[in-house]
C-alpha positions in Angstrom: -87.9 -81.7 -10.8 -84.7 -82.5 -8.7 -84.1 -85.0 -5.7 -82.0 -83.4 -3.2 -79.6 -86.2 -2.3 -77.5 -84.5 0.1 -77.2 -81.5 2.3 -74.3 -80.2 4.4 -73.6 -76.9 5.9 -70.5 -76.3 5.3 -70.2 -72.7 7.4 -72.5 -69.8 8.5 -75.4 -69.6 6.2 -73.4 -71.1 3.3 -75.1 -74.9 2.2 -73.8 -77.9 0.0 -76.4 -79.7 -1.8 -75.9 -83.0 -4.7 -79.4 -82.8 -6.7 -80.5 -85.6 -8.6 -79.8 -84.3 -12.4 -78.6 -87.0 -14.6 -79.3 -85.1 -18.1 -77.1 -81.7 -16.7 -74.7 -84.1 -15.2 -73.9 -85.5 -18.4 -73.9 -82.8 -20.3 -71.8 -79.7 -17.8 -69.1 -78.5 -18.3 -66.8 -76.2 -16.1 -67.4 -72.8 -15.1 -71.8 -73.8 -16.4 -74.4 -72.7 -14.2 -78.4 -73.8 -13.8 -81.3 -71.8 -13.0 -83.6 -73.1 -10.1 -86.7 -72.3 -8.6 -88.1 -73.7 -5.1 -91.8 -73.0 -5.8 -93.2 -73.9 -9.2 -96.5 -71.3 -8.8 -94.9 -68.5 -7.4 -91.3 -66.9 -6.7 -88.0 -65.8 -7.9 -85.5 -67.9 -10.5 -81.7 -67.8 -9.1 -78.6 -68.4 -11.0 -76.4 -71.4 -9.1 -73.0 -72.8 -10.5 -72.7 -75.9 -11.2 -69.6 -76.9 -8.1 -69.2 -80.4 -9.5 -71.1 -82.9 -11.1 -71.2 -87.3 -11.2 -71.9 -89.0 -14.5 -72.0 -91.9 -12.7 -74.7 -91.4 -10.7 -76.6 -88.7 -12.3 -75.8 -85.8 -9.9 -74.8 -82.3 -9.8 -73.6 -80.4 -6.9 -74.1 -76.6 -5.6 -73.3 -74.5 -3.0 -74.9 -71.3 -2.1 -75.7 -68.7 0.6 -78.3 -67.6 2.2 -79.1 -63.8 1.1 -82.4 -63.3 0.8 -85.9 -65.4 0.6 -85.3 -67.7 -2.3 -82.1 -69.2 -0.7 -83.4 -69.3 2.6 -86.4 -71.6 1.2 -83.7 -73.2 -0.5 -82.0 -73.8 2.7 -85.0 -75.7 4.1 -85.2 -78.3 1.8 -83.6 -81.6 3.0 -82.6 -85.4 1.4 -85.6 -86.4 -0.2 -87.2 -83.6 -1.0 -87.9 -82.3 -4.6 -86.9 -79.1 -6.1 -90.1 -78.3 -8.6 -87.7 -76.1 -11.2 -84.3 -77.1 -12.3 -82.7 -75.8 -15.9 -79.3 -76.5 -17.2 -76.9 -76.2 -17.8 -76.4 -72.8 -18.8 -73.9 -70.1 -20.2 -70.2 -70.6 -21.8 -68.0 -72.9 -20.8 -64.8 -71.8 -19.4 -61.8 -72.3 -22.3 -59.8 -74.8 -20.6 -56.0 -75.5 -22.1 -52.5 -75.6 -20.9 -51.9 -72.3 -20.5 -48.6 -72.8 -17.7 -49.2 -71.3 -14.8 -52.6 -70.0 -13.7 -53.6 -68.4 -10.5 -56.9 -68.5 -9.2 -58.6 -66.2 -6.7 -61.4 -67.5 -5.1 -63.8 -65.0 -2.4 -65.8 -66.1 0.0 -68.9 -68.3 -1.6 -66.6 -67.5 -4.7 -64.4 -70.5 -3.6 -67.3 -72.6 -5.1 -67.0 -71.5 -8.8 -63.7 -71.8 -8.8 -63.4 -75.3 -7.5 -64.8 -77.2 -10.9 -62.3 -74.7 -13.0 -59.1 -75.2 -11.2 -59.9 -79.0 -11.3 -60.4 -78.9 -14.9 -57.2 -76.3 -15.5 -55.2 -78.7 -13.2 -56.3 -82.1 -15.4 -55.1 -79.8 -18.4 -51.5 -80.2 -17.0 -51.6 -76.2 -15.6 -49.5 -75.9 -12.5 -51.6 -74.5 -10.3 -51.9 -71.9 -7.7 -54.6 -70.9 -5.3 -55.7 -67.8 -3.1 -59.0 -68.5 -1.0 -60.3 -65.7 1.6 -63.3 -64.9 4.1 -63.8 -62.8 6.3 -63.3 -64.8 9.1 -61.5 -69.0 9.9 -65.7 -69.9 10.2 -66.9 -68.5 6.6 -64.0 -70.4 4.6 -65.2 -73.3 2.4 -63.4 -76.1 0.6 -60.3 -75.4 1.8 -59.5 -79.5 1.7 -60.9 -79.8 -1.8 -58.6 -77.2 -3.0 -55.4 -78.4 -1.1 -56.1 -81.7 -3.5 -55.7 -80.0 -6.3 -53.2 -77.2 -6.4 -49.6 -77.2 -6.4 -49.7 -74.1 -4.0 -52.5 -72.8 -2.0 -52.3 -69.5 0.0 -55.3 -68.8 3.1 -56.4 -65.7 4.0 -58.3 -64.1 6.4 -59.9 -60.5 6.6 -59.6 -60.7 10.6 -56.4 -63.2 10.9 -58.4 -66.0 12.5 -57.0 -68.6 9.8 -54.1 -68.3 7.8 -52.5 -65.2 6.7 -54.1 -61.7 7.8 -54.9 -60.3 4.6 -56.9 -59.4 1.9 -56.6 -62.2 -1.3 -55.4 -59.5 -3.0 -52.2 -59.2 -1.3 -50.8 -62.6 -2.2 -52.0 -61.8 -5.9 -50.1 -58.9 -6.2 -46.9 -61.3 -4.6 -47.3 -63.9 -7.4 -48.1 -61.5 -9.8 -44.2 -59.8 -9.1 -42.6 -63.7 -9.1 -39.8 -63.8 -11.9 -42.2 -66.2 -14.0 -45.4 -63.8 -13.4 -48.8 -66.4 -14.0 -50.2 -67.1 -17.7 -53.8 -66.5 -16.4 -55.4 -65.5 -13.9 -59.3 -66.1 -12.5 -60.9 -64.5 -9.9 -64.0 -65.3 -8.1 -66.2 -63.5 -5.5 -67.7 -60.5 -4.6 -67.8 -57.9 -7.4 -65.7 -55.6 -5.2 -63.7 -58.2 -4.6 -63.1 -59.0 -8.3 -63.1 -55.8 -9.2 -59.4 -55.2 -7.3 -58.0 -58.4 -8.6 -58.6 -57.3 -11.8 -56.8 -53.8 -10.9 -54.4 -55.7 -9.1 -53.0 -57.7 -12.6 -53.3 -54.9 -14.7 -50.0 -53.4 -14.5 -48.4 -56.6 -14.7 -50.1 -57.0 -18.3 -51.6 -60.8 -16.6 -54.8 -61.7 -18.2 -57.5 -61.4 -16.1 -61.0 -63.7 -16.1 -63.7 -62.8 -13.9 -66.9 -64.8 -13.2 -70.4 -62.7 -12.8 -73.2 -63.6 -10.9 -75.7 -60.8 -11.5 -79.5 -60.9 -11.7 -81.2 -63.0 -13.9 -84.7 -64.0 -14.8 -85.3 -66.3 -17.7 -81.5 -67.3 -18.2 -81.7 -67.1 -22.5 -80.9 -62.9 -22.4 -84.5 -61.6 -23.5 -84.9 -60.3 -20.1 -82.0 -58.3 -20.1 -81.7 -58.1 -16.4 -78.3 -59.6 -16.0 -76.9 -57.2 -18.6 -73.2 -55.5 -18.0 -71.5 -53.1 -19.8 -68.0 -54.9 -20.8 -65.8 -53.0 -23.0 -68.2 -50.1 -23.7 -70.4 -52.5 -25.1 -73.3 -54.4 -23.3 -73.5 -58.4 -23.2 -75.7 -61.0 -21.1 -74.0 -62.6 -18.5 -76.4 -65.8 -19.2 -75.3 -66.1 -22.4 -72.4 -64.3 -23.4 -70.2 -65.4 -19.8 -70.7 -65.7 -17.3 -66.9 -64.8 -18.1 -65.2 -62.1 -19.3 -62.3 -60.3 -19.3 -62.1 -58.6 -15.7 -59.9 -55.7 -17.3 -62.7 -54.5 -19.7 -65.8 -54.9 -16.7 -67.6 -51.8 -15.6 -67.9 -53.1 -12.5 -68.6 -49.9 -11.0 -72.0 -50.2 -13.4 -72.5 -53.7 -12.9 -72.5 -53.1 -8.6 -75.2 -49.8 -8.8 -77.6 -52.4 -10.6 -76.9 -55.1 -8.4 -77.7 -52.4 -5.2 -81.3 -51.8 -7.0 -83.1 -54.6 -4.7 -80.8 -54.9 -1.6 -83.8 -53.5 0.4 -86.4 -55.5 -1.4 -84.3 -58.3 -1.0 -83.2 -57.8 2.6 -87.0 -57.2 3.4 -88.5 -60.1 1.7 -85.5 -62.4 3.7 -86.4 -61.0 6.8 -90.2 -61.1 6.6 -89.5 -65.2 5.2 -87.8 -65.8 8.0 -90.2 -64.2 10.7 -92.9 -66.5 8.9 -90.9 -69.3 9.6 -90.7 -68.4 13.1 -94.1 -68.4 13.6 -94.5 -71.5 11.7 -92.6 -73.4 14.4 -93.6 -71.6 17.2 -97.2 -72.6 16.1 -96.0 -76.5 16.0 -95.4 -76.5 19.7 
């Protein structure tokens, strides 16, 4: 069980919550997720990375969005309230070292997950750069968090609204082609989105990690559901990554799996959210 300590919407749909969690607190590191559930009897368990975490006072921190029913009942939960399931933390930690100079590519809600790695890759003495991106001005996040921390940060927009008019990939390919190309790079986001950075650093021979969020069930690998095919060869995202090299990702396999329950998910949101509807409209 988990205290919710704070809650902030930070843009459309997209929530920032510190949960009281003093044993994963002490014990995360970056680039670790958990494994929550909002109903202990019944209902789905969802993969959250950890965004930051307080020894001090025993908290962790996510940030998620709503997509379908689990996160919307996420959503509803407020300060005080108690989250029945909480486990963590889980999967590798990201390696962190001086590597030089390391560019990290952060998409949408991906902005999140990259946040605890670039501060631990900038407290390693990495100078660091930084492309964030949304759609539109309204659906960026952490942009102030991330101007702390790197040495360069470069905002895009899909529509223009904020920053440069451009896809993140765009400014990647730019650093990519400086005369001291980047020692590493990370990238963040959707798996489409990932999927081009990867592409994107290929032919400048730039090392490429990419973080997976895929479906998972039990978080240990028996389940087998968050299974991806990396270098012909299949690993666990909960237990082997949830990193890997974003040059040897099937990503093309990884997104047809993902697809499976877009309806079922989609459905179950919407038929949540019409309860909750009713549920209000019945307390008038």
């Amino acid at each position: 069980m988990a205290k919710v300590l704070f809650k902030k919407q930070l843009s459309k749909d997209v929530f920032l919550m510190r949960l009281e969690a003093p044993l994963i607190a002490e014990e995360r590191k970056a680039g670790q997720f958990i494994i929550l559930q909002t109903n202990e009897d019944v209902g789905e368990r969802i993969p959250l990375t950890i965004a930051d975490a307080d020894k001090k006072d025993g908290s962790i921190t996510i940030i998620f969005q709503v997509v379908g029913k689990t996160t919307f009942d996420l959503s509803l939960f407020n300060e005080g309230d108690n989250i029945p399931t909480l486990v963590g933390p889980l999967g590798k930690p990201t390696h962190i070292e001086k590597f030089g100079t390391v560019v990290g590519v952060g998409g949408g809600i991906g902005v999140a997950p990259l946040h605890p790695i670039a501060q631990a890759l900038k407290e390693a003495g990495n100078h660091l750069i930084l492309i964030i991106g949304a759609r539109t001005k309204e659906l960026l996040i952490l942009e102030d968090e991330m101007k702390e921390i790197a040495d360069e940060l470069i905002v895009c927009t899909d529509d223009g609204s904020y920053g440069r008019k451009a896809l993140v990939t765009e400014p990647l390919k730019e650093v990519c082609e400086r005369n001291f190309k980047p020692d590493l790079a990370i990238a963040i986001g959707p798996p489409i989105m990932m999927k081009f950075c990867a592409e994107t650093t290929r032919p400048y021979g730039v090392q490429t990690l990419v973080s997976l969020n895929t479906i998972m069930v039990d978080g240990t690998g028996m389940c087998g559901g968050c299974r991806v095919n990396v270098d012909g060869k299949a690993k666990f995202v909960c237990v082997d990554g949830p990193e890997f090299d974003g040059h040897k990702v099937d990503f093309d396999n990884m997104m047809a799996r993902l697809n499976s329950y877009k309806d079922m998910e989609t459905i179950a949101h919407k038929c949540r959210l019409e309860e909750e509807i009713k549920r209000k409209g019945g307390l008038k």
